[in-house]
N, C-alpha and C positions, 0 to 999 in steps of 0.2 A: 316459530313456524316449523313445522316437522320437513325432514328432511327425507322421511319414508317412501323409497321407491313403488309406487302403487302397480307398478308394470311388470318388476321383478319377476326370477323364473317362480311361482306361485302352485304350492301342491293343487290347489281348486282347480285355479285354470289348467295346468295340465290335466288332470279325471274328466275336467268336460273335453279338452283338446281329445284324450285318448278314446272316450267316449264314442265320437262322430269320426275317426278317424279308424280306430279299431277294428271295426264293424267290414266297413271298406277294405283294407289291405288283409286283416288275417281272414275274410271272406275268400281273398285270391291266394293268399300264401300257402290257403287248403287245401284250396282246388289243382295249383300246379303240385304240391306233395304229393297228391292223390293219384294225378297224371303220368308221374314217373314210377310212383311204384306199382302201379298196374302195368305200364309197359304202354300209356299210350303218348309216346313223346311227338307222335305226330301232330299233336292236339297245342303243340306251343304257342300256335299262331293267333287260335282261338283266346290262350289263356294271357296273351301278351293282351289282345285289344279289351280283353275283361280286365285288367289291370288298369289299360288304358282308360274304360270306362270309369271304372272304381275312384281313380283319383280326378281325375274331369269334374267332379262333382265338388272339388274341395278348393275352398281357398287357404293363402298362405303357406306356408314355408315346405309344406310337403309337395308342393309342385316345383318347387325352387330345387328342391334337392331331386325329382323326378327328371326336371329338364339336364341338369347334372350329369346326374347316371347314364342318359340316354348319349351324353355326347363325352363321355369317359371310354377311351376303348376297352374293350372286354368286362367292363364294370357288369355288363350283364349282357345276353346269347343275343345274337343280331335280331331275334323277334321282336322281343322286348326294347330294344334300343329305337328299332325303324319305328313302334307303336309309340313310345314315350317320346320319341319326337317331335311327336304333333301336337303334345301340351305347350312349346314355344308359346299360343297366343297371347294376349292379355287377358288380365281376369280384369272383371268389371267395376270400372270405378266405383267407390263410394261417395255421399250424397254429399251437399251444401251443409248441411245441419251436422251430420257426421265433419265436416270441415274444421268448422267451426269451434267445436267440442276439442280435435286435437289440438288444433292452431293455440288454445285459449290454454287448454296445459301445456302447452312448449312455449308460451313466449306472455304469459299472462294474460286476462281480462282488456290490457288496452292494444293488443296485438296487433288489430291493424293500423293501428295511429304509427306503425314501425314502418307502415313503408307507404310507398306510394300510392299504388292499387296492386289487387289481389285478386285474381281468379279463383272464385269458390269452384269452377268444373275445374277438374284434372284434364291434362295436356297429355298426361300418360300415366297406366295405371300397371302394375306388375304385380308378382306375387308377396312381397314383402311392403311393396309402399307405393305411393301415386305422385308425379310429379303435376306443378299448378305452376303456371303464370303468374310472376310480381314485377314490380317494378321498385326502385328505391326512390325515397321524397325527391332524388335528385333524377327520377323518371328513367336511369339504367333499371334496361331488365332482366330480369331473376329468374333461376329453374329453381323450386324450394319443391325438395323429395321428403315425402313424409309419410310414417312409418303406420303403418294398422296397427290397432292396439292390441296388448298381450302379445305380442310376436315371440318374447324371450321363452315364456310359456309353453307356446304353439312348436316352436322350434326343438324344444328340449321331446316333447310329446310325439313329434312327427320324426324327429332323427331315431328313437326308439322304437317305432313303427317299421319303420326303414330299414333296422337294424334283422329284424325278423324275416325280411326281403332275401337279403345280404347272403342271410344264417341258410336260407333254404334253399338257395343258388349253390352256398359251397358244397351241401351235401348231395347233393343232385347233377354239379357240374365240377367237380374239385381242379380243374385244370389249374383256374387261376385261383389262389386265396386273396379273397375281397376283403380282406378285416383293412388293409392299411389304405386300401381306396375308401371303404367307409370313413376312417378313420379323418383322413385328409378334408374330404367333404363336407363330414361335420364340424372342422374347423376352421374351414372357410366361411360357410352359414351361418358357425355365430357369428366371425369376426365382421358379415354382412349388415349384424342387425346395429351394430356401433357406427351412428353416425360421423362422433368425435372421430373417429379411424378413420374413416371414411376421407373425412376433410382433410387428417393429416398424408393421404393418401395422394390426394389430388394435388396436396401444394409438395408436395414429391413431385409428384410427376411434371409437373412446373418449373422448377427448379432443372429435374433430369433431363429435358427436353428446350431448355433454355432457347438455345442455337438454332434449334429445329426448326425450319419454316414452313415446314410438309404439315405441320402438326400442334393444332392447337387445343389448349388447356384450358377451361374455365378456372373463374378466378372465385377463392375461397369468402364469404361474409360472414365472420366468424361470429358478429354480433349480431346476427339472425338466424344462428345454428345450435344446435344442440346435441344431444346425444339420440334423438328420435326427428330431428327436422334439421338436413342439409341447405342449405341456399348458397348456390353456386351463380356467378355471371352466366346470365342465357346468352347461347353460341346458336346461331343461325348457320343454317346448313339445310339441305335436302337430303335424303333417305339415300343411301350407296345404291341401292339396287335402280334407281332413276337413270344410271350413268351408265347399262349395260348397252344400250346404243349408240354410243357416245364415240367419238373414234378414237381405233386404236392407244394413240400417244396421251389422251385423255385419262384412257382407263388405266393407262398404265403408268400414270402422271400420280394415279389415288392407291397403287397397286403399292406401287415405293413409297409413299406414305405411311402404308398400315404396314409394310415391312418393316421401315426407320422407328416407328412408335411401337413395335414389340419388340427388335431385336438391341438396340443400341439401348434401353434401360436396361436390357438380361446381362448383354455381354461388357455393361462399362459400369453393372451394379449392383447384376444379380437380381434385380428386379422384372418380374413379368406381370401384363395384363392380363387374367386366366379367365374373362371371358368373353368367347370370340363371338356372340350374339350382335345379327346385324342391328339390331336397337341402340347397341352403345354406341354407334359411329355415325355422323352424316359427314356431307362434304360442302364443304364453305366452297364459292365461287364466287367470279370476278366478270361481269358481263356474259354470265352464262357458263363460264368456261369453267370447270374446276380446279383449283386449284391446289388440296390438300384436305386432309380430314380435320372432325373438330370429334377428340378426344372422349363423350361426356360421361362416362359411368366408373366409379373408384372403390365398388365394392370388393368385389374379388383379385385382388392381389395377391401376387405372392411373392414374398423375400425368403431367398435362398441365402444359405453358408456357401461361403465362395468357391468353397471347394467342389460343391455340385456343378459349378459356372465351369467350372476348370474340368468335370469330367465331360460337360457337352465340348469343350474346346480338343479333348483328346481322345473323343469319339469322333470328331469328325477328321483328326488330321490319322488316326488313326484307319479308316477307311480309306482316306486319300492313299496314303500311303501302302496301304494295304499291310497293318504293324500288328499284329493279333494280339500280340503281349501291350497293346495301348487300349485295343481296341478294350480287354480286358481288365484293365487296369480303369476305364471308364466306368463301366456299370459296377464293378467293385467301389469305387467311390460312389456311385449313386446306393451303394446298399443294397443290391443283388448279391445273393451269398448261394454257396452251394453249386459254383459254375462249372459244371463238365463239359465236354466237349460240345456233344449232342444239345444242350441247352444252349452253347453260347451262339450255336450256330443258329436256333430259333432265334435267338433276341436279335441278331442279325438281322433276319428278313424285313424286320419292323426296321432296325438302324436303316438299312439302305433303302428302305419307302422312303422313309421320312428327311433324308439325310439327301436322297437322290438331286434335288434339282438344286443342291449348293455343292453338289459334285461335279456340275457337269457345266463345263466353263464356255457356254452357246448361251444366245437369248431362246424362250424355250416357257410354253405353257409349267401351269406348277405339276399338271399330270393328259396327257392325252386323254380324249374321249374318256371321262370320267365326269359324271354328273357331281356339282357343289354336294348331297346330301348322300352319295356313296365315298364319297372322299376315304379314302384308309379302309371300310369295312371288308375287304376284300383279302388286303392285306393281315387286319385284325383277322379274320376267321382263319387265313391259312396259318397265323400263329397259335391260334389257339386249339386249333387240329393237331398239331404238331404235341403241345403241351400236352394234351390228351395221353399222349401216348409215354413223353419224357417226364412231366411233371411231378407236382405240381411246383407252381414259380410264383413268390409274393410281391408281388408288386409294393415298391420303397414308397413310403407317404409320398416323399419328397417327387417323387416323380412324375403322379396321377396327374396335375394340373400342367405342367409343363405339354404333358403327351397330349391331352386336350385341347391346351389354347395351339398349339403345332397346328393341330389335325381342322382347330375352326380357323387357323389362319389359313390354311390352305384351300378351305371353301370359300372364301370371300373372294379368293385369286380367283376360280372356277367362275364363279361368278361374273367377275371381272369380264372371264379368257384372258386376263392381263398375259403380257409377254415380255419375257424380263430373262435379263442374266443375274440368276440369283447368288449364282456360284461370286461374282462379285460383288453384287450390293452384301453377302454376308459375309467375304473376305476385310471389306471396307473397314463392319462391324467389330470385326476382332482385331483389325490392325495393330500391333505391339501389345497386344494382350500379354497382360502378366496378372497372378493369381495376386500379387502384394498392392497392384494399383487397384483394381477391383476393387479388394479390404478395403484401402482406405479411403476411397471414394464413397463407397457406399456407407461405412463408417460415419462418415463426414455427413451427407445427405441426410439416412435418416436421424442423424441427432439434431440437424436442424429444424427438423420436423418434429420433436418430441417422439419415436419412434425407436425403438431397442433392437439391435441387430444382431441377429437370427443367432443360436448358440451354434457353434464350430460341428461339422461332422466326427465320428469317433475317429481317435487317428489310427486306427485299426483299418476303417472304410478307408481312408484317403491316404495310405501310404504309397510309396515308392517311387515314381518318374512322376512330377509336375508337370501343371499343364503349359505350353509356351516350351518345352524343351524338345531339342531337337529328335528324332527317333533315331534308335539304335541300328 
């Protein structure tokens, strides 16, 4: 029996990927070149929603890295972000016969005698795969997420595509250089299209989340999965946004939830969920009432070097404190290099957005009068005005995803209007934090999981006062 990956990244299928994808993006990547060196940059608005339209047109992995960029701050100028925005929807399912086709190469010829019954319509469809309805012979049921074909292909074709986006942004806008936000992106997106990861993912975050009763985890069916078709225990719940009239102590019942499920994997593992899309989340209830969220999506993770854990820990006490030489000593571990004064005091304005409502020890919206989908850009533009003038400043791979999932955790609270003392549910999160429990904790975790944990920051980046140690 051959063991030939017929899906593989495949020079063919990339020429046709770049083919129908080419046409689209370096059509826009022209038109905005063209825009700036003529001098009509008031035209950005226009060439965002021609972007918009260009990729609207396309399925698969380049809308996946489109929705991406849109919610990465500074990844690209606030026009372009507000435009790429609006690609969130879903793309359109594919058919019963297309079903069938995948199902019969993931799981052979007698595929459905595997389970109980089988929903040929998709439950939900995305840009890389489509979740279906099953049950097992023993009639529990199933969410089996499965993959469109060629994605590995599509994905190598369209992050080169992308790439040429990226290229005509720095020359045109150099405040921020976007090579390690691409960078990061595309590393994410492959590590999307592995379902095996995927599952090792989920039974992580199982594991990490043990205790939790705010939050729960489907359960992994390894003998109905694959490297292209996950099948996870179907979790019932309703759509978070259901619960925006719900009262008060309710919403703010689902608020600490989705705090507990991002922060206490970051700061006891090093592990974050990166992405904050209201689709991965519903909320399970109990005669109406909610009770906590139900987890479902384990693509985009991210495992951090602990030492990155340690500079979020000594960025924030460093603010508390008001310690420069920590606050410093932070972004020096995260791999900010070249820090003068004038710069650090830009990175600043962003730290204390983002930092603000675990500074400030009241129960307390996550931002006044601030709509869920202005969340941060406000913030983001007056840093990036600033760069303008100090820069340019690279942004550390390691960073892109954390700053991200922050900025969509914070719309979900908007959402919410949850009201919450953050300042202690995140003090809670780090209580006895020390850099060596982290390590081995996390250590521990993903080896349980088949899972290899993350190589160490340089110790160049991560010298001098540790995180947990008292300030000077």
């Amino acid at each position: 029996m051959s063991t030939r990956d017929e899906e593989a990244n495949r020079l063919s299928a990339r020429m046709s990927r770049y083919a129908r994808v080419g046409a689209n993006v370096g059509g826009v990547a022209a038109r905005i070149a063209g825009t700036r060196i003529f001098g009509m940059e008031d035209r950005d608005r226009g060439n965002a929603a021609a972007l918009m339209q260009a990729l609207g047109g396309l399925k698969g992995p380049i809308m996946k890295v489109a929705q991406l960029m849109a919610t990465v701050p500074d990844a690209l100028p606030p026009e372009y972000a507000e435009e790429l925005s609006k690609l969130q929807s879903e793309a359109p399912p594919m058919g019963p016969a297309f079903v069938k086709r995948r199902m019969m190469a993931e799981l052979g010829p007698d595929w459905q005698g595997r389970f109980g019954s089988f929903d040929l319509r998709s439950a939900a469809a995305a840009s890389l795969g489509q979740v279906h309805r099953a049950t097992t012979k023993a009639g529990e049921p199933l969410a089996c997420k499965l993959q469109y074909p060629d994605m590995q292909s599509a994905v190598e074709a369209d992050l080169r595509q992308l790439d040429l986006l990226f290229a005509v942004h720095r020359r045109m806008d150099p405040a921020i250089d976007t090579r390690e936000i691409a960078k990061e992106i595309g590393a994410r997106v492959r590590e999307e299209l592995d379902y095996r990861r995927e599952a090792r993912h989920a039974r992580l975050y199982a594991n990490m989340l043990r205790d939790e009763k705010l939050v729960r985890v489907p359960a992994v069916h390894e003998d109905l999965s694959t490297a292209r078709l996950l099948t996870l225990g179907w979790l019932d719940g309703e759509k978070l946004l259901n619960f925006r009239e719900h009262s008060q102590e309710e919403r703010n019942r689902i608020a600490t939830a989705m705090f507990r499920a991002w922060w206490l994997p970051f700061s006891q593992y090093g592990v974050i969920h990166g992405d904050p899309h209201l689709g991965n989340y519903t909320v399970f209830t109990e005669d109406g009432s909610p009770q906590g969220i139900n987890l479902l999506d384990y693509g985009c993770i991210r495992i951090f070097p602990t030492s990155f854990v340690g500079g979020v820990v000594d960025l924030y006490k460093g603010l508390l404190a008001d310690d420069q030489e920590r606050v410093v000593h932070a972004y020096e571990t995260w791999g900010f290099r070249n820090l003068k004064k004038d710069l650090i005091e830009i990175l600043n304005i962003w730290a204390r957005f983002i930092y603000g409502p675990i500074l400030d020890d009241r129960v307390r919206t996550i931002a006044d009068g601030v709509s869920p989908g202005e969340y941060g850009r406000r913030e983001a533009f007056a840093v990036h005005k600033a760069l303008k003038e100090k820069g340019p400043v690279t942004v550390p791979q390691e960073f892109v995803f954390m700053d991200r999932a922050a900025i969509g955790l914070g719309g979900v609270f908007l959402h919410l209007t949850a009201k919450l003392n953050f300042y202690r549910l995140f003090n809670e999160a780090i209580d006895n934090f020390s850099l060596e429990t982290v390590g081995r904790r996390q250590a521990d975790a993903l080896t349980s999981v088949g899972l290899v944990p993350p190589a160490a920051m340089p110790v160049s980046a991560a010298r001098g006062r540790r995180a947990g140690s008292p300030p000077r």
